[in-house]
C-alpha positions as CSV (number, residue, x, y, z in Angstrom):
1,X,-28.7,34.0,12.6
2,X,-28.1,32.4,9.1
3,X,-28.1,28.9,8.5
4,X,-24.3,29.0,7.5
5,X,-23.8,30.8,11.2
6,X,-25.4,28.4,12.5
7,X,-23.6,25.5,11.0
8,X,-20.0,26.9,11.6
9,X,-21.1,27.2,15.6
10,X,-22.2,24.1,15.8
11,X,-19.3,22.8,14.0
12,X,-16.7,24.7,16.1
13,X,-18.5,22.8,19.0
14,X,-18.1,19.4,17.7
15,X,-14.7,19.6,17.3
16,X,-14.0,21.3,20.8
17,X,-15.5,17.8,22.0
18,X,-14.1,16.0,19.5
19,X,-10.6,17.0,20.9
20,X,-11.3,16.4,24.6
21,X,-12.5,13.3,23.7
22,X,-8.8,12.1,22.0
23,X,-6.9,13.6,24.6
24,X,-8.4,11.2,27.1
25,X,-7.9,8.2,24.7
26,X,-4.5,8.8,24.1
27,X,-4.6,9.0,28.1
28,X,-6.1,5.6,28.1
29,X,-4.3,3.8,25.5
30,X,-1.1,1.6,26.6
31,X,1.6,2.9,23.9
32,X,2.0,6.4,24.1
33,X,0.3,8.0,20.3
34,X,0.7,11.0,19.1
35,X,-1.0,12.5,15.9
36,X,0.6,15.3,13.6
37,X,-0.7,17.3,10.6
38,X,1.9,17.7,8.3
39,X,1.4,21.1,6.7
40,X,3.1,22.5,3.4
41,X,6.0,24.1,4.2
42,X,6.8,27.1,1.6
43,X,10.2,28.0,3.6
44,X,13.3,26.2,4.2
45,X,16.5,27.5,6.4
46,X,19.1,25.4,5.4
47,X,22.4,24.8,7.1
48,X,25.4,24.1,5.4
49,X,28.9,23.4,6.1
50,X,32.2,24.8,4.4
51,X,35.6,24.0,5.1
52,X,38.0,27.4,5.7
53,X,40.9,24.8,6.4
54,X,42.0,21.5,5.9
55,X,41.8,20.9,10.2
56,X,38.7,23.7,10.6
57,X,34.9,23.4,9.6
58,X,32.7,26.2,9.9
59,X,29.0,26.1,10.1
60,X,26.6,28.6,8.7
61,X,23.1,29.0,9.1
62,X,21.5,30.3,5.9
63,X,18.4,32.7,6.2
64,X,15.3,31.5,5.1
65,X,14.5,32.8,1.3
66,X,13.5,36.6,1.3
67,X,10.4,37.6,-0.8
68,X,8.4,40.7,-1.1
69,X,4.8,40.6,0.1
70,X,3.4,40.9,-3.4
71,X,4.9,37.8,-4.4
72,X,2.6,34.8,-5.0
73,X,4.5,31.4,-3.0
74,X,1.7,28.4,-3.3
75,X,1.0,26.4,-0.3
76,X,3.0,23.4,-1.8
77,X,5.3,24.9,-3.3
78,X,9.3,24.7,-1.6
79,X,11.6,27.6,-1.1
80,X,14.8,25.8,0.3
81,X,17.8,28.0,1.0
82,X,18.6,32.5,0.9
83,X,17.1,32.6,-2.7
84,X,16.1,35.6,-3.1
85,X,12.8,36.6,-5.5
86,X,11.7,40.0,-6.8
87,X,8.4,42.1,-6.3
88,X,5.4,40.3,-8.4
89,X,6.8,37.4,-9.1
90,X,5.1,33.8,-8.8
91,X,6.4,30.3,-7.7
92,X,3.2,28.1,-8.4
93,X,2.0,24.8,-7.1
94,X,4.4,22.2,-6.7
95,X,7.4,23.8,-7.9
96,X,11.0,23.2,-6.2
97,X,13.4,26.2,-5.9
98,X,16.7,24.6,-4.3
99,X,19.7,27.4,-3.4
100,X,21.5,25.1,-0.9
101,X,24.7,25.1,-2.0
102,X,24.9,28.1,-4.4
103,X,23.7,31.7,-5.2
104,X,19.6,31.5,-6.3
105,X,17.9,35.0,-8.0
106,X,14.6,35.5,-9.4
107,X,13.5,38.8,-11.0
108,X,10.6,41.3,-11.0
109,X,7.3,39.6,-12.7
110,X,8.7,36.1,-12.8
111,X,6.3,33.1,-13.1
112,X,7.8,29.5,-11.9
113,X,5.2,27.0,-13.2
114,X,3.4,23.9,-11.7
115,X,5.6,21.2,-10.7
116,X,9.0,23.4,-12.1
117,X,12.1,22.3,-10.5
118,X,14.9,25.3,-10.2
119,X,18.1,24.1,-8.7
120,X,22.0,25.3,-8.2
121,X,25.1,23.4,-8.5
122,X,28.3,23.2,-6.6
123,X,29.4,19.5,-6.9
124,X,30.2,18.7,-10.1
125,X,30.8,22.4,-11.4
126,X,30.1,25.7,-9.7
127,X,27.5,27.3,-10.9
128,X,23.9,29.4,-9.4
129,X,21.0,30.2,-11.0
130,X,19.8,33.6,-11.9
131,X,16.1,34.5,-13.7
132,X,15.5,37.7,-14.9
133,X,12.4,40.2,-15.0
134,X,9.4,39.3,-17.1
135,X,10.2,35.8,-17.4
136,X,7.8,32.5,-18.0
137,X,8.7,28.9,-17.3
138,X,6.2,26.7,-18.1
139,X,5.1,23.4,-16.0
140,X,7.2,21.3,-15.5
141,X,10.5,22.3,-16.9
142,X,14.0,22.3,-15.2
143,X,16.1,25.0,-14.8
144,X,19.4,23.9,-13.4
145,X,22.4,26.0,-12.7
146,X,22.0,28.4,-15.3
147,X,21.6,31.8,-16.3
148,X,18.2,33.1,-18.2
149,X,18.0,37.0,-19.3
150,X,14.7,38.9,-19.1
151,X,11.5,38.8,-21.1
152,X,12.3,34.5,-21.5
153,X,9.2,32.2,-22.8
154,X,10.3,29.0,-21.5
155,X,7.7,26.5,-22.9
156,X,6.3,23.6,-20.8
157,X,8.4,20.4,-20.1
158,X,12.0,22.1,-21.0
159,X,15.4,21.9,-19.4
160,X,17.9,24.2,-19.4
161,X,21.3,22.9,-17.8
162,X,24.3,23.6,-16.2
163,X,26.5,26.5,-17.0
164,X,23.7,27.5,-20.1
165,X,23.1,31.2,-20.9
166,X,20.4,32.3,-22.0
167,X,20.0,35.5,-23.5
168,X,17.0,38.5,-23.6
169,X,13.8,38.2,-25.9
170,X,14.1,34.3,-26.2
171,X,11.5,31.6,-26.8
172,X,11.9,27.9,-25.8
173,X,9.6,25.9,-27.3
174,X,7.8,23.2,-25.4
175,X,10.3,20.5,-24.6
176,X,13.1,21.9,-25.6
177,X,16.8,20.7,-24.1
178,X,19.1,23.6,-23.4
179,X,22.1,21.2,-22.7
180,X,25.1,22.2,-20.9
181,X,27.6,25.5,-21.5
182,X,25.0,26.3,-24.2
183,X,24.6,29.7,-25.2
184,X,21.5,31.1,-26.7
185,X,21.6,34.8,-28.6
186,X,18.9,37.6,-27.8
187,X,15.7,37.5,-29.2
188,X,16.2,33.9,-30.7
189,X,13.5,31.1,-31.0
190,X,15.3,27.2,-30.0
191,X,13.7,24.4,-30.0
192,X,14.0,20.1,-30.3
193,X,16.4,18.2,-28.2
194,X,18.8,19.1,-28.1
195,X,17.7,22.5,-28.4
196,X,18.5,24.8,-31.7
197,X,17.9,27.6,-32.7
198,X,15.2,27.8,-35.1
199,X,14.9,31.5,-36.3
200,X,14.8,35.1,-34.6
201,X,11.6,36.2,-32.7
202,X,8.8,38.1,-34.4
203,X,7.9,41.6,-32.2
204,X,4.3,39.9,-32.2
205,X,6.0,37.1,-30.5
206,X,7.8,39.3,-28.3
207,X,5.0,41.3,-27.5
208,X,3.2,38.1,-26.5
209,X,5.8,37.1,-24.1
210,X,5.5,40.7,-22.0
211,X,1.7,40.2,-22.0
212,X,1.6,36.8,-20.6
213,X,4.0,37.9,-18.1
214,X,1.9,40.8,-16.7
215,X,-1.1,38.3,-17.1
216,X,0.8,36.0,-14.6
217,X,1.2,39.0,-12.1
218,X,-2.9,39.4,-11.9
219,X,-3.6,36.0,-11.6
220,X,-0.5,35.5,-8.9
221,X,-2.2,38.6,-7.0
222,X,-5.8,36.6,-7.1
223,X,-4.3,33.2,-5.9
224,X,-1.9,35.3,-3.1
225,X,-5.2,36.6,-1.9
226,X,-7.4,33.4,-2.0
227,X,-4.7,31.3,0.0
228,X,-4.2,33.8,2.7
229,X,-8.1,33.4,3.5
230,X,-8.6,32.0,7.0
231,X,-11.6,29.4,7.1
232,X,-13.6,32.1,7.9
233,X,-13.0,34.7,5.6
234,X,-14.0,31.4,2.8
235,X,-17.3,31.4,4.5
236,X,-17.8,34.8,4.7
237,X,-17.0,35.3,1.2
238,X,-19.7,32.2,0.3
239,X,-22.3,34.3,2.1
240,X,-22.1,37.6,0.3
241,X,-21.5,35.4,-3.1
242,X,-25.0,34.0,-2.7
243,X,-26.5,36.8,-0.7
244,X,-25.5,38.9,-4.4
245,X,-26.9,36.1,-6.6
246,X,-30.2,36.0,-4.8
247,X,-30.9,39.5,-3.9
248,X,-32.9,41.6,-6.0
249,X,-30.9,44.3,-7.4
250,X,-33.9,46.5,-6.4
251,X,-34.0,46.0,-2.9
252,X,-31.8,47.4,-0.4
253,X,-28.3,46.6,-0.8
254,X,-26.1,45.8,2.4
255,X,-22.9,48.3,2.5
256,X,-20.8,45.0,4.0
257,X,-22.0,42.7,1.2
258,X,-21.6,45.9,-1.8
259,X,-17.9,44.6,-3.4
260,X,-16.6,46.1,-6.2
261,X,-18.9,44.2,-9.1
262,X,-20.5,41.1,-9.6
263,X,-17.3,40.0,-11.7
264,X,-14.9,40.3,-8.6
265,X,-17.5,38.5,-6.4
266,X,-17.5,35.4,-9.3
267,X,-13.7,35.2,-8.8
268,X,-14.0,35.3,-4.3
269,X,-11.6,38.6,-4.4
270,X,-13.0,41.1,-1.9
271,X,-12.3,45.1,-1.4
């Protein structure tokens, strides 16, 4: 048995005791304690109430939002409300996509940065959100009731606001404001705050904005992979790292430990 083995036994043990041991001081203790990890939650339900008369409310229990298996949702990152977001796409760390009062739709190869915040409105004008295919927002930025078409570069820290649309083959520059009712053309470049345009798109430019798009689709497939680990598939995966940087490439190679190439082992992807 390998030291690793070993350890993970042992450490399994611990923690068996470790958990009798609390359950009999919370037996002995005089207020009554109770400890609770709070985990990332990735999916919201939502509940939501609409009046069909003025003497008759109605409640309805939203779904929670529906995703394909080959999209990337970070640990930390919320989903609240029946959003709905296509094949490939990717909601990253941190982000907030809100569809509690109003319609929410992401397209097919779709990145939502770090820390984006993606929201609907109902209250002061009625508007949802909908994101096409092959579109980037970068960290940060704000996407609020409004319309973006597909193949959309939104650069880092920008905003795009209520009742704005937002046509194909755009680029927003980083920090741009998209303020409200705004309309931006096809293959236009805006920037400054408030955002204007600044000139039309190059097809270099263009071209850039489909390859970062399918780039985001790889790296969204490594991270779906890597967060679905259990603790021991992690440990697993250490082993037959160091087991391939130590062994000679002479001597006989283990069938379990053989993964595709050294380059797939550097990132932790498996088979």
């Amino acid at each position: 048995m390998s030291a690793q083995n070993i350890s993970r036994a042992v450490g399994s043990a611990i923690r068996g005791v470790g958990k009798k041991l609390d359950a009999i001081g919370c037996k002995l203790e005089v207020s009554k304690y109770s400890e609770k990890l709070v985990v990332s939650t990735r999916s919201v339900p939502f509940k939501t109430e609409t009046e069909d008369s003025p003497t008759h409310t109605h409640t309805h229990t939203l779904q929670s939002p529906a995703f394909p298996s080959s999209t990337f949702v970070a640990p930390t990152a919320s989903l609240i409300g029946p959003l709905t977001v296509g094949p490939n796409s990717s909601i990253w760390y941190n982000a907030v996509v809100r569809a509690d009062v109003n319609t929410l739709k992401i397209g097919s190869r779709t990145s939502i940065g770090d820390g984006c915040t993606v929201h609907v409105a109902k209250i002061a004008g009625d508007f949802g959100t909908m994101i096409g295919d092959d579109v980037t927002v970068g960290a940060g930025s704000v996407i609020h009731a409004c319309t973006l078409g597909s193949r959309v570069m939104v650069g880092v820290g920008c905003q795009v606001l209520d009742g704005a649309v937002v046509g194909d083959d755009v680029i927003l520059e980083a920090g741009c404001v998209i303020t409200p009712g705004t309309k931006v053309g096809t293959g236009e470049v805006w920037g400054g705050s408030p955002g204007k345009m600044l000139r039309k798109a190059t097809d270099y430019e263009l071209r850039e904005v489909r390859n970062v798009s399918e780039r985001n689709v790889v790296l969204g497939n490594v991270h779906r992979i890597e967060n679905g680990k259990d603790f021991e598939q992690v440990l697993e995966d250490a082993e037959a790292k160091q087991d391939f940087d130590e062994r000679d490439p002479e001597y006989f190679q283990p069938e379990e430990h053989n993964m595709n190439n050294k380059e797939n082992i550097d990132r932790g992807v498996g088979e």
